[in-house]
N, CA, C and O atoms as a DFTB+ gen file, in Angstrom:
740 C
 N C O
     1  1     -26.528     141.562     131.925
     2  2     -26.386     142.980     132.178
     3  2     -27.709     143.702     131.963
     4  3     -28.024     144.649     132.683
     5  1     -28.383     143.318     131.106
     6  2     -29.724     144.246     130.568
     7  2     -30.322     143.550     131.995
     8  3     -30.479     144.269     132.982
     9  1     -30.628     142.181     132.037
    10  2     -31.213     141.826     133.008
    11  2     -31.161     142.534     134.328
    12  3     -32.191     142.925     134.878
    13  1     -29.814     142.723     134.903
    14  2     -29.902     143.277     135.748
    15  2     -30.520     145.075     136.369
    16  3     -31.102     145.476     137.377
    17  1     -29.916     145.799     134.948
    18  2     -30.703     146.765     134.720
    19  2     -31.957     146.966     134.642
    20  3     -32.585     147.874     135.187
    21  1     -32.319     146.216     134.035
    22  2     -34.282     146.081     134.032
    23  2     -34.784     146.341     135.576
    24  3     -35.527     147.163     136.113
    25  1     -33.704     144.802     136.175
    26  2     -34.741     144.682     137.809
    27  2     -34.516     145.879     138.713
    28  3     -35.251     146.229     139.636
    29  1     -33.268     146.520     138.268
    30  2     -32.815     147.278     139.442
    31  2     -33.075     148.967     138.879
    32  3     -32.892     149.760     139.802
    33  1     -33.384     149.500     137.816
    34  2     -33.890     150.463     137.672
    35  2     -35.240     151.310     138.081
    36  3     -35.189     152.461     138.514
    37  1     -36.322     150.651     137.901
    38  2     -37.889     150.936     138.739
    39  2     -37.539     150.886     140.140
    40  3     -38.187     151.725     140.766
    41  1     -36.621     150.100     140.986
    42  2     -35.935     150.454     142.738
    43  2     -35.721     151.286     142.472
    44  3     -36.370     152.233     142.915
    45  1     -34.987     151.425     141.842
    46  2     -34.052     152.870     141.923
    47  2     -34.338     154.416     141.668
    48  3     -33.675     155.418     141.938
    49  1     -35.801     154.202     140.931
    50  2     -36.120     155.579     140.655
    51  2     -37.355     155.815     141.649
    52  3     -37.674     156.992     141.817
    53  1     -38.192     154.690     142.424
    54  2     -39.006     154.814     142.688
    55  2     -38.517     155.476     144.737
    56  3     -39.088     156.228     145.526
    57  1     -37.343     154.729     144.787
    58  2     -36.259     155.525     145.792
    59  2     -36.148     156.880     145.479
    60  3     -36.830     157.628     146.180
    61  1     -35.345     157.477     144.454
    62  2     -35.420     158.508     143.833
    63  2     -36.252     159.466     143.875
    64  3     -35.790     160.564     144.187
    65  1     -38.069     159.337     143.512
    66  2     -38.734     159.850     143.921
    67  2     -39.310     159.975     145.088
    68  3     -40.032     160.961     145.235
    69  1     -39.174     159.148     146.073
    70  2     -39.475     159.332     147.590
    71  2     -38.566     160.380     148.258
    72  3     -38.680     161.286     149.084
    73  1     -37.628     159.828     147.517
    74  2     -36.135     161.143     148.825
    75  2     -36.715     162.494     148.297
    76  3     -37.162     163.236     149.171
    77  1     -36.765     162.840     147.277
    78  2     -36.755     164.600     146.459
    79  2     -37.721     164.917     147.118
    80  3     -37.188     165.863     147.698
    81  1     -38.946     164.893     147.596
    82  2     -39.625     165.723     148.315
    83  2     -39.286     165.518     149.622
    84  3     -39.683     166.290     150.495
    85  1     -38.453     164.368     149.916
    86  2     -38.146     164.612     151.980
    87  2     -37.140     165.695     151.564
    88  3     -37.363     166.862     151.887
    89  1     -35.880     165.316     150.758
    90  2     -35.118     166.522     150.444
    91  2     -35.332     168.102     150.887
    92  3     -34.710     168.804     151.684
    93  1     -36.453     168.364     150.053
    94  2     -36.829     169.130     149.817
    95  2     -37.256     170.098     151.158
    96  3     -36.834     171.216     151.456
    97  1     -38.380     169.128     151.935
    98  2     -38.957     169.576     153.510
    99  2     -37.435     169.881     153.697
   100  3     -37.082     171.054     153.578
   101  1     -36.572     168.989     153.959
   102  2     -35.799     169.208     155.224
   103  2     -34.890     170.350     155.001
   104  3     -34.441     171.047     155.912
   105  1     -34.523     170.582     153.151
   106  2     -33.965     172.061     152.760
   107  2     -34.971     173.112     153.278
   108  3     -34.578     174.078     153.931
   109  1     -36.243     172.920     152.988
   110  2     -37.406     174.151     153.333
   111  2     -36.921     174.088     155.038
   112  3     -36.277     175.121     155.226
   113  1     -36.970     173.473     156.023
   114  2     -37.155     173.688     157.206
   115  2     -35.953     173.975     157.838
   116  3     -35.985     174.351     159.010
   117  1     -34.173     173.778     156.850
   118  2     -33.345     174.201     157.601
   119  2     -33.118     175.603     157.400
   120  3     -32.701     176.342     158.292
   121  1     -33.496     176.115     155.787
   122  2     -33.251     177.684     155.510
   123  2     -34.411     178.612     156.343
   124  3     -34.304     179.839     156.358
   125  1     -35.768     177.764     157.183
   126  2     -36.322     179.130     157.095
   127  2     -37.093     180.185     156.886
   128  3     -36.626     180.733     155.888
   129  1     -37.968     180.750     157.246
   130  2     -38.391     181.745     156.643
   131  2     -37.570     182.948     157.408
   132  3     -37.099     182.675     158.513
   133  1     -37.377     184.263     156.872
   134  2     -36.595     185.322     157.619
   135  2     -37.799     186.055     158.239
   136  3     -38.682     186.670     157.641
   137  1     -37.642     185.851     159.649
   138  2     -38.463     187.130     160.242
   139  2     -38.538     188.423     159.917
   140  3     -37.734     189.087     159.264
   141  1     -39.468     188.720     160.370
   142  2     -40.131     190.179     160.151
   143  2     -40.489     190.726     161.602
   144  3     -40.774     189.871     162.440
   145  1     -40.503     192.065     161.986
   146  2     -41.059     192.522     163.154
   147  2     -40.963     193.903     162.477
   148  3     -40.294     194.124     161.468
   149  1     -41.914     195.065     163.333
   150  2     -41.860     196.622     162.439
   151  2     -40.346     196.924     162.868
   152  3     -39.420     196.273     163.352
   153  1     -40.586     198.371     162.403
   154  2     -39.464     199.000     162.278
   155  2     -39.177     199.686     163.688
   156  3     -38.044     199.826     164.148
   157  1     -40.256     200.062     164.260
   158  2     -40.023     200.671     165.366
   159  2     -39.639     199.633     166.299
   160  3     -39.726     198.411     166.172
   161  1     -39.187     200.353     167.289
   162  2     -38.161     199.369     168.549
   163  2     -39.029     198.958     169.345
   164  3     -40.022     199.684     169.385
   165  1     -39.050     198.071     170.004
   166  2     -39.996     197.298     171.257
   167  2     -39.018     197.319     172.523
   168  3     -37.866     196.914     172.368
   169  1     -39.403     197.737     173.654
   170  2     -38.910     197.394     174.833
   171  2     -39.445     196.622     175.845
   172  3     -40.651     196.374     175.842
   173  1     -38.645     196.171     176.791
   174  2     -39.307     195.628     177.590
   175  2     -38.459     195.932     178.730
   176  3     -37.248     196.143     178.789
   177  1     -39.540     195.903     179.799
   178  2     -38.639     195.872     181.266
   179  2     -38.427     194.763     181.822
   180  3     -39.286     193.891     181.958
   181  1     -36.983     194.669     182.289
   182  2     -37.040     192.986     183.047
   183  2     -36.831     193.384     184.585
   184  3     -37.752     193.206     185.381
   185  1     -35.663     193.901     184.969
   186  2     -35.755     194.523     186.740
   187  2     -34.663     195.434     186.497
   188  3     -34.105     195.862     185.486
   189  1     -34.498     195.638     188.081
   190  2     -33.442     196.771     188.393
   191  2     -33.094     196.762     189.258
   192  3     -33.875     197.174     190.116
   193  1     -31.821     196.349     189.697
   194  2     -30.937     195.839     190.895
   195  2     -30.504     196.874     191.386
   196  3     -29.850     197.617     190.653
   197  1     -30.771     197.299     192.994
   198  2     -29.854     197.857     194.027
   199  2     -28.726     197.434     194.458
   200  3     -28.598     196.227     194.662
   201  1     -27.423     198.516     194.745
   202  2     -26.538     197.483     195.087
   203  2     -25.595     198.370     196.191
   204  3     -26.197     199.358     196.609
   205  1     -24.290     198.202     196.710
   206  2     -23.507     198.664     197.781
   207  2     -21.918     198.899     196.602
   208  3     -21.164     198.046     196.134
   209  1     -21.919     200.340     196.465
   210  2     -20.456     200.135     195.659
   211  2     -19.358     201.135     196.014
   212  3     -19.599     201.648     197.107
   213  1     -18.632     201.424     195.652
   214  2     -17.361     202.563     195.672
   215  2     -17.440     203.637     194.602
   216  3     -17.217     203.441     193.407
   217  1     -17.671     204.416     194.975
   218  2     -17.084     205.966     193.636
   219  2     -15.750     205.974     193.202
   220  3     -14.835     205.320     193.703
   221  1     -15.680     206.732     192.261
   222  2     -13.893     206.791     192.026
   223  2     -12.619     207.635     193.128
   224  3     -11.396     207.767     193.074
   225  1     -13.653     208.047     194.034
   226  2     -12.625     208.231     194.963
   227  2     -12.821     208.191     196.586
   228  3     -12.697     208.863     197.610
   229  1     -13.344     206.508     195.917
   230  2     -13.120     205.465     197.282
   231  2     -14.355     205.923     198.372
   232  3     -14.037     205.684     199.537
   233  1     -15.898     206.628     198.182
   234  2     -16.627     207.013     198.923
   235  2     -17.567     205.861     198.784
   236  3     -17.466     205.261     197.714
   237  1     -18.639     205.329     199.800
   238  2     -19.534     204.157     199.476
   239  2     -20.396     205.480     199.058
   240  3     -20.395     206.682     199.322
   241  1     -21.277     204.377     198.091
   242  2     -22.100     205.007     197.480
   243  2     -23.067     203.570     197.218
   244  3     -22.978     202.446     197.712
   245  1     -23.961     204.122     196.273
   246  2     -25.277     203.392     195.871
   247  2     -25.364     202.732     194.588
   248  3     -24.306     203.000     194.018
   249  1     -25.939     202.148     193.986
   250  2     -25.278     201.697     192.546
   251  2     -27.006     200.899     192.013
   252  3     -27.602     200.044     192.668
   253  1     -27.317     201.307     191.122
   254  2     -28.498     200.635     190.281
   255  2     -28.153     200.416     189.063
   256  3     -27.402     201.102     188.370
   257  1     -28.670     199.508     188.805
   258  2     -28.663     198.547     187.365
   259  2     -30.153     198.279     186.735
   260  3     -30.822     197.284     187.016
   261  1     -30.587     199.358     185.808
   262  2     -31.708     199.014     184.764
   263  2     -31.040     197.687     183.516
   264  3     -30.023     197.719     182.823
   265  1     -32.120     196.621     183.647
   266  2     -32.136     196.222     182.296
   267  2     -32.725     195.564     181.841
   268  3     -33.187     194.528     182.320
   269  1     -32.875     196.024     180.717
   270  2     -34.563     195.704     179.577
   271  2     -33.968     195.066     178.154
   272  3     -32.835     195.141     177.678
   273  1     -34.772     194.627     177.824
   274  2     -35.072     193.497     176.493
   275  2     -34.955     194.840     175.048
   276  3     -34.972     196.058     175.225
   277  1     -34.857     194.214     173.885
   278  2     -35.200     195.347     172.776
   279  2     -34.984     194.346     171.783
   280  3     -34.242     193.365     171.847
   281  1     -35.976     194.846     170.551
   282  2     -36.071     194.304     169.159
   283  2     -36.225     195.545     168.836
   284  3     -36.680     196.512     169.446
   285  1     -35.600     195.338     167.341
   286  2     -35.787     196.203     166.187
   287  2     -35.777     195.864     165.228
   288  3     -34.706     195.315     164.967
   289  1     -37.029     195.891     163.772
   290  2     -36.835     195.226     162.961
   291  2     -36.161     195.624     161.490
   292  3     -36.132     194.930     160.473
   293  1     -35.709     196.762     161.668
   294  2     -34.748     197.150     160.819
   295  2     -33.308     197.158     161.256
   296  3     -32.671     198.061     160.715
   297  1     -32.596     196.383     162.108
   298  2     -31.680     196.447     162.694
   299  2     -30.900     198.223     162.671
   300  3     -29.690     198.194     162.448
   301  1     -31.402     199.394     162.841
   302  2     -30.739     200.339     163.312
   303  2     -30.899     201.575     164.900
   304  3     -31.128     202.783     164.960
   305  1     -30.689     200.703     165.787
   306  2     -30.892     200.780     166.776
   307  2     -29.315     201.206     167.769
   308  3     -28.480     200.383     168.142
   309  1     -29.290     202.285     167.940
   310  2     -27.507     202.197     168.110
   311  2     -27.041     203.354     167.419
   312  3     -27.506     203.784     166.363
   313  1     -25.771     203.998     168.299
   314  2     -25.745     205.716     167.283
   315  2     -24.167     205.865     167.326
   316  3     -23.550     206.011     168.381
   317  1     -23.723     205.826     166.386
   318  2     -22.371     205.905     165.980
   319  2     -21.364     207.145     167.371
   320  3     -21.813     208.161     167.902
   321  1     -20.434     206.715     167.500
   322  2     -19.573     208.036     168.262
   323  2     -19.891     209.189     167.710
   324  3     -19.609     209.640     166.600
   325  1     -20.696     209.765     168.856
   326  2     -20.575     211.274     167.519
   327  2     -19.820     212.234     167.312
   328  3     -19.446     212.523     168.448
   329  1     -19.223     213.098     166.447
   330  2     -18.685     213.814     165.591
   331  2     -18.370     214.899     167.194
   332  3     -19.033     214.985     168.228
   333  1     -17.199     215.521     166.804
   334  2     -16.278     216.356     167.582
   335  2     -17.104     217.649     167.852
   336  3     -17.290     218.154     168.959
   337  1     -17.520     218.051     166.773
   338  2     -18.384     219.603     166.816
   339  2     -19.313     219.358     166.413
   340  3     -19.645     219.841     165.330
   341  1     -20.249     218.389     167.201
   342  2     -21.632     217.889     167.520
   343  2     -22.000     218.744     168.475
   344  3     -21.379     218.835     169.534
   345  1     -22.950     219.384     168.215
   346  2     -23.833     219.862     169.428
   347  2     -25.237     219.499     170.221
   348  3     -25.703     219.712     171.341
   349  1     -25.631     218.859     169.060
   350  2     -26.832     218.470     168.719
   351  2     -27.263     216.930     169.479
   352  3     -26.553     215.924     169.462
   353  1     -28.212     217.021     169.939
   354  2     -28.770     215.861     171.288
   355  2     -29.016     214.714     170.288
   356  3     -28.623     213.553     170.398
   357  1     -29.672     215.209     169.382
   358  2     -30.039     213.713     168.183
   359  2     -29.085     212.810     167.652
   360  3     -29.274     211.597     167.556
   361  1     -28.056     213.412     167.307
   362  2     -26.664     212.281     167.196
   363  2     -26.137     211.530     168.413
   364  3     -25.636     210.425     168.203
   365  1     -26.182     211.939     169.507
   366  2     -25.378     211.640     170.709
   367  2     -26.696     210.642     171.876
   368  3     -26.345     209.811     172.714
   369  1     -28.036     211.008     171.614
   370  2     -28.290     210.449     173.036
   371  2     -29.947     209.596     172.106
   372  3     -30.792     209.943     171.281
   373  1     -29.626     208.440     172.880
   374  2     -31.305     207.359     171.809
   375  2     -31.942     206.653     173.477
   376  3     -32.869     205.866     173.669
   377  1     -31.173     207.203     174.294
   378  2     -32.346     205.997     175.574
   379  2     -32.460     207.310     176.440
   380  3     -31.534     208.014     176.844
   381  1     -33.831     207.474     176.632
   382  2     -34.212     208.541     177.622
   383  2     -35.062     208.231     178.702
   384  3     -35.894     207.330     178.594
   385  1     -34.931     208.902     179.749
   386  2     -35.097     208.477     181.301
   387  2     -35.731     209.768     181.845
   388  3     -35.315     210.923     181.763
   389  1     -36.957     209.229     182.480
   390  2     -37.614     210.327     182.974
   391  2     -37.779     209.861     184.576
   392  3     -38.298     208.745     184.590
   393  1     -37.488     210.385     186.025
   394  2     -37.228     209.787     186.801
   395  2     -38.496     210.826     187.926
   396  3     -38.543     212.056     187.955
   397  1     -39.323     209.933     188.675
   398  2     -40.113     209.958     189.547
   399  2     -39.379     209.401     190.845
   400  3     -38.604     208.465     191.046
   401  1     -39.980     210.418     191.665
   402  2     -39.530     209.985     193.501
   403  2     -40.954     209.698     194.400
   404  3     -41.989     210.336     194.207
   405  1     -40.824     208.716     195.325
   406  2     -41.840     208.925     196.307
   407  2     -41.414     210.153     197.376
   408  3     -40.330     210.261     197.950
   409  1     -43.033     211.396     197.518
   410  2     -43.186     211.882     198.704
   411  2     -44.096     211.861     199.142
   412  3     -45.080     211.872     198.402
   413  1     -44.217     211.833     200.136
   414  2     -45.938     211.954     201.467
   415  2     -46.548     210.666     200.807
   416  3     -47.758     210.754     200.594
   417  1     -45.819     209.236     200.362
   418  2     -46.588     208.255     199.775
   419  2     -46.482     208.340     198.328
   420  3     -46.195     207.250     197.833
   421  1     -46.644     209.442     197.354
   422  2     -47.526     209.445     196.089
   423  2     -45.979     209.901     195.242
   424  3     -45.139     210.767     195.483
   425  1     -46.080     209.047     194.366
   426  2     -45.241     208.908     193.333
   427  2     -45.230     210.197     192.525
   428  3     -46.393     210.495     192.252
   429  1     -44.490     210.938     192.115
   430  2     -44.231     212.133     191.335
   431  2     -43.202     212.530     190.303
   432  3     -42.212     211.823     190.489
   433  1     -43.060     213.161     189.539
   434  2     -42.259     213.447     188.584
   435  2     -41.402     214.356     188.945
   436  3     -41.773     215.530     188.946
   437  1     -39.624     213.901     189.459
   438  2     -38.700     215.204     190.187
   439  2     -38.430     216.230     189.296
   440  3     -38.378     216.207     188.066
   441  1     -38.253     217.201     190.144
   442  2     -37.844     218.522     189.279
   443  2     -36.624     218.572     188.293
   444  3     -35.780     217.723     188.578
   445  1     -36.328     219.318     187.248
   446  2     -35.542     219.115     187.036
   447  2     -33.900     219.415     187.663
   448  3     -32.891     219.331     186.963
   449  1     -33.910     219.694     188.795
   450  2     -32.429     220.022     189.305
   451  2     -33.111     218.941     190.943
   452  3     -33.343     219.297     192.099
   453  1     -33.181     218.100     190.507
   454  2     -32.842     216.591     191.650
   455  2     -31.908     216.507     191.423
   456  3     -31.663     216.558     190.218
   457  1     -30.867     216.342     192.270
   458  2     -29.499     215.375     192.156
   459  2     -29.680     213.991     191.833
   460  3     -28.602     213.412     191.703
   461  1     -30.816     213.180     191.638
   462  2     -30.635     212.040     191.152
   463  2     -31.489     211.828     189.697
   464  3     -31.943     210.834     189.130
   465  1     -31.475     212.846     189.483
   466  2     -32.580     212.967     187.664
   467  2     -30.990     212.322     186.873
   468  3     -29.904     212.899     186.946
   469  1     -31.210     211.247     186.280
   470  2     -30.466     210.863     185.145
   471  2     -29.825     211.659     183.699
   472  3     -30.579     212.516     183.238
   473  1     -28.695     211.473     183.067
   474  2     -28.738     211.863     182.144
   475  2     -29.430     211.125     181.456
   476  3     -30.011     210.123     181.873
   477  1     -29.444     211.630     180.095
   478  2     -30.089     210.164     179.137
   479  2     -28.712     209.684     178.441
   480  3     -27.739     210.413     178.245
   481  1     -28.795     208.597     178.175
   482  2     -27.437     207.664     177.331
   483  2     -27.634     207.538     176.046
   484  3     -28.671     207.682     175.399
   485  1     -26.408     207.215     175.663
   486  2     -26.116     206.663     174.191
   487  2     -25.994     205.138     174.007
   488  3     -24.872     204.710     174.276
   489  1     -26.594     204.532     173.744
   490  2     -27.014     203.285     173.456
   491  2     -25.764     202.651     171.985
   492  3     -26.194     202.637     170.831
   493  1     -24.945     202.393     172.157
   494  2     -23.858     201.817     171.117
   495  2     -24.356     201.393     169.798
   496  3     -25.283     200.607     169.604
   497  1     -23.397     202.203     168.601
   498  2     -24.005     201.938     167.300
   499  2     -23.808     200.165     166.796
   500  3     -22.663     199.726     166.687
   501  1     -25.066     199.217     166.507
   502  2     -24.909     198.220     166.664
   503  2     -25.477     198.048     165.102
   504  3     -26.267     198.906     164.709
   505  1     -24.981     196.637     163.929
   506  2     -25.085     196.749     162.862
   507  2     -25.350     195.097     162.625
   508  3     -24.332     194.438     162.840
   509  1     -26.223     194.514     162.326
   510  2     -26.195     193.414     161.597
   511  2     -26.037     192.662     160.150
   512  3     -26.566     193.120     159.137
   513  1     -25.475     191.798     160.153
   514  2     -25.168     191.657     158.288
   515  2     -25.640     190.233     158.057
   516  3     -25.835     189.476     159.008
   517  1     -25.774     189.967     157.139
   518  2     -27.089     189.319     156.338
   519  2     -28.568     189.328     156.100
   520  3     -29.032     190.388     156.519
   521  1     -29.242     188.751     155.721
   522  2     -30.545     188.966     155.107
   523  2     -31.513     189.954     156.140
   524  3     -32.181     190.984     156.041
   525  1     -31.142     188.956     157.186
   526  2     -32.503     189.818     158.794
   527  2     -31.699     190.399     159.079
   528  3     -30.553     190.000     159.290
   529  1     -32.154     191.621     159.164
   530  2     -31.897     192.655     159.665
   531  2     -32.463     193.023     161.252
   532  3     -32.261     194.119     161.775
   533  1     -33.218     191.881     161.924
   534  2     -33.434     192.198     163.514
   535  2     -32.569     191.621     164.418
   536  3     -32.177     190.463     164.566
   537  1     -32.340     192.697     165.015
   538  2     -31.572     193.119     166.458
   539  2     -32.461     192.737     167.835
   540  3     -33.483     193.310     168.211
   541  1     -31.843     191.709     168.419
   542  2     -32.657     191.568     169.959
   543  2     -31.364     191.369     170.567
   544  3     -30.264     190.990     170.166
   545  1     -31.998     191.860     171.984
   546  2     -30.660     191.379     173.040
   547  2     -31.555     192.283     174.135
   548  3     -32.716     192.668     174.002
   549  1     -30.733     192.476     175.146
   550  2     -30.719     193.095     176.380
   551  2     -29.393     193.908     176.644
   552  3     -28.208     193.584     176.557
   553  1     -30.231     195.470     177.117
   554  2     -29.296     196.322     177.838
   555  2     -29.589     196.613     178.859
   556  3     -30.743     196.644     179.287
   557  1     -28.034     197.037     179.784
   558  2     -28.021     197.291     180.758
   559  2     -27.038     198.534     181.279
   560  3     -25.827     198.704     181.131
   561  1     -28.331     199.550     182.130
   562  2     -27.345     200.676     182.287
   563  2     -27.380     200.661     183.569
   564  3     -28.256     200.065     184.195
   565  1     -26.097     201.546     184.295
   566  2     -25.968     201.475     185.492
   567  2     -25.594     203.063     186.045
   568  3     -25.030     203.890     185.328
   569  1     -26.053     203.341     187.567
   570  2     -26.573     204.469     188.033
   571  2     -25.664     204.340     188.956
   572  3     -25.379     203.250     189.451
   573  1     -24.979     205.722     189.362
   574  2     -24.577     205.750     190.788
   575  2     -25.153     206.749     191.718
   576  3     -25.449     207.789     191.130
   577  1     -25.368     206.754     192.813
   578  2     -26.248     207.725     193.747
   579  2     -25.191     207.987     194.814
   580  3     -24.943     207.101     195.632
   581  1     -24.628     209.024     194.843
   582  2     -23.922     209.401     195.840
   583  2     -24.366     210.293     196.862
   584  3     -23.777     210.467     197.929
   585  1     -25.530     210.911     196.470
   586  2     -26.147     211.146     198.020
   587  2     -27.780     210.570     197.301
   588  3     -28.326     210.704     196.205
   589  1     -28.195     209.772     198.827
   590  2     -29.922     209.546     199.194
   591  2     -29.611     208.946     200.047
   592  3     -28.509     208.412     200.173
   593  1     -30.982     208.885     201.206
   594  2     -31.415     208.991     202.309
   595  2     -31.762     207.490     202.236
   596  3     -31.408     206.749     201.319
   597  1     -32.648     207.052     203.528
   598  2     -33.424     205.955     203.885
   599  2     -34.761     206.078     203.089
   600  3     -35.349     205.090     202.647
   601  1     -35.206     207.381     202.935
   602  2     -36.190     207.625     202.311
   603  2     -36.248     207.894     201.101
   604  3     -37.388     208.224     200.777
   605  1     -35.377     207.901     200.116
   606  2     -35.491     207.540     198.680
   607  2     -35.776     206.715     198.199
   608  3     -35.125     205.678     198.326
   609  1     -36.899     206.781     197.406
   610  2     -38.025     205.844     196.543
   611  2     -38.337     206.070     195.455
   612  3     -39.382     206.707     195.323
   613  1     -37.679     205.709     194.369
   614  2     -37.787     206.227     192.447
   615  2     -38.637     205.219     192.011
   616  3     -39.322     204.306     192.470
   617  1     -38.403     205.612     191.193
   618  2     -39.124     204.984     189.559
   619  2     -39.029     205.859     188.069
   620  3     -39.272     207.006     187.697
   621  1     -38.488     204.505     187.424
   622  2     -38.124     205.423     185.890
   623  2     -39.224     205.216     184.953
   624  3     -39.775     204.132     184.762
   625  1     -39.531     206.399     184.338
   626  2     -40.095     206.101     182.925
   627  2     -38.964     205.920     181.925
   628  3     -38.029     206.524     182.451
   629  1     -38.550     205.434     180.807
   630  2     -37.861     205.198     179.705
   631  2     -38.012     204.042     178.390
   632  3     -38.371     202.869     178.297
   633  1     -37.455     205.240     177.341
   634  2     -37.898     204.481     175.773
   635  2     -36.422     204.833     175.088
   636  3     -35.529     205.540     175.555
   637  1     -36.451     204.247     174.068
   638  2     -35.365     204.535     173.205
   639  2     -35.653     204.811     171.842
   640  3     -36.732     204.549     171.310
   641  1     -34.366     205.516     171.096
   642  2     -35.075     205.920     169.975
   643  2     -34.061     205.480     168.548
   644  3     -32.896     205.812     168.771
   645  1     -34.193     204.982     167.502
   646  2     -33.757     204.440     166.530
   647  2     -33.022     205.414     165.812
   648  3     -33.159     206.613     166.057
   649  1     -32.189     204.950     164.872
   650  2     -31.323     205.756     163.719
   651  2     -32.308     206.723     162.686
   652  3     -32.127     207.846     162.216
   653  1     -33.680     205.526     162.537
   654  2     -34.827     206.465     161.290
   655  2     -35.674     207.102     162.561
   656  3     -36.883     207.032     162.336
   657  1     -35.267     207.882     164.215
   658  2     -36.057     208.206     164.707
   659  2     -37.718     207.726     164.639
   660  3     -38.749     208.383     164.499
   661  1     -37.465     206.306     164.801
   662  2     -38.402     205.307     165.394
   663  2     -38.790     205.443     166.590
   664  3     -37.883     204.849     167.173
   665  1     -39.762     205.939     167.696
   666  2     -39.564     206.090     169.268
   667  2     -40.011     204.826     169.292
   668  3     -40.583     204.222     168.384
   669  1     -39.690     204.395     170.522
   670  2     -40.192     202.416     170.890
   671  2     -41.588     203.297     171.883
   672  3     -41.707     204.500     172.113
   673  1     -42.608     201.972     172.354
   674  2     -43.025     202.090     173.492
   675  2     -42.125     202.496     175.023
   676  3     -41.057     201.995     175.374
   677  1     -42.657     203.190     175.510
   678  2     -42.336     203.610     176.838
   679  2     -42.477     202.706     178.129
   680  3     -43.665     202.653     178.447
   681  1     -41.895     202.184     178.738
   682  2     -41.659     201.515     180.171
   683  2     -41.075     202.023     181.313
   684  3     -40.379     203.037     181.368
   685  1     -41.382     201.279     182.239
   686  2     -41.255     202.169     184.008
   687  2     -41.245     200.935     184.724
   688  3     -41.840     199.863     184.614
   689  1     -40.076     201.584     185.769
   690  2     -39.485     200.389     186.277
   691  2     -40.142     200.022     187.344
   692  3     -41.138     200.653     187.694
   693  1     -39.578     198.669     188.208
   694  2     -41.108     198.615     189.873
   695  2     -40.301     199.810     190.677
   696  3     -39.099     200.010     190.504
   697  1     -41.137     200.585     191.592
   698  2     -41.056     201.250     192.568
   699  2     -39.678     200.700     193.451
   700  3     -39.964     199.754     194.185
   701  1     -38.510     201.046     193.497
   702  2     -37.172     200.839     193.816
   703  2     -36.594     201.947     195.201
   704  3     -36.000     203.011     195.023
   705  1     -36.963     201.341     196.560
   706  2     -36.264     202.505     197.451
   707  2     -34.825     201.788     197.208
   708  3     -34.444     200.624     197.329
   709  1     -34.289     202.819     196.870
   710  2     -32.843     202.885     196.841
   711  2     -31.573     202.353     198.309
   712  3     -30.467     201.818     198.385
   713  1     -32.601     202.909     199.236
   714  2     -31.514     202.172     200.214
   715  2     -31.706     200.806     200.933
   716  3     -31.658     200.762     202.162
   717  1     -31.912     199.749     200.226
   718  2     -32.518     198.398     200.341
   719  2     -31.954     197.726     198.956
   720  3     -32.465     198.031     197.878
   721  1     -31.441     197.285     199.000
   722  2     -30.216     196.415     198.158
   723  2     -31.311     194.788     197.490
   724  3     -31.785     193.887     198.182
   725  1     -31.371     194.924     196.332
   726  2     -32.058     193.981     195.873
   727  2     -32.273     193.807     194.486
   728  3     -31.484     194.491     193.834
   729  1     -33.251     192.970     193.625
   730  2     -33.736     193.204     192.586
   731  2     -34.904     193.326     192.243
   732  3     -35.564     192.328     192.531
   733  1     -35.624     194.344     191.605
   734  2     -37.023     195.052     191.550
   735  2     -37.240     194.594     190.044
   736  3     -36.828     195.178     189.042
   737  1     -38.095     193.230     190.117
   738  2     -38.916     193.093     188.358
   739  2     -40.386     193.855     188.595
   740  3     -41.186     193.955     187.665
């Protein structure tokens, strides 16, 4: 019995000490380090699809689809339903849209009473739980145009804005004539 102990103890520890540091890597490399990115929001543009659709009362109409990328590294990006006797634009609206038309060629900034100037949206209050707190994904908003011509030709500026009123960088979409059905990266 001692005998056997003798031979088989120095195996056994010298095993012992080989595994605890692979251990170790492979605990270090499955937990991780937790990312970091700032606080303010990042956007990105990916395209914006033209399309052929119906209104709610059955008229053809026009139909666009913006949608862009976003990180945030405080995960608060997203704005709760707001309150009944809200008046106030800061609770209710975080993605804003500034909308340019082509005329005589040259790209311009429409007035404000275009029939196709956008509202701006509310971007859904979105919440993450555990340690990281960053939020990525892709949104997508969608437009209907019930009157434009052959000759309607936009382009959006738009950014979004965080819970700690973080503004992200600003992006603009490719040059999109509206009556030509496609996707514009």
């Amino acid at each position: 019995m001692v005998f056997v102990r003798k031979l088989y103890y120095p195996i056994l520890m010298k095993t012992i000490n080989r595994l605890i540091p692979v251990a170790f890597a492979v605990l270090a490399f499955a937990c991780g380090k937790i990312q970091s990115l700032p606080d303010t929001p990042k956007i990105e543009y990916t395209d914006f699809t033209v399309f052929d659709t119906v209104d709610i009362l059955g008229n053809a109409a026009k139909g666009g689809r913006l949608k862009f990328k976003f990180e945030d590294g405080d995960g608060d990006l997203g704005l709760p339903t707001p309150a009944a006797d809200s008046e106030s634009l800061d609770d209710s609206v975080n993605l804003f849209l500034t909308l340019y038309r082509m005329k005589d060629g040259v790209m311009g900034l429409a007035p404000d009473n275009d029939p196709m100037k956008p509202s701006n949206y509310r971007i859904p209050y979105m919440e993450v739980t555990g340690q990281n707190k960053i939020l990525k994904g892709t949104i997508a908003v969608t437009f209907f145009y019930l009157f434009y011509s052959n000759k309607d030709t936009v382009r959006y500026d738009f950014y979004v804005k965080d819970r700690a009123q973080h503004i992200s960088n600003t992006q603009s979409t490719a040059t999109i004539p509206l009556y030509y059905n496609g996707v514009y990266k």
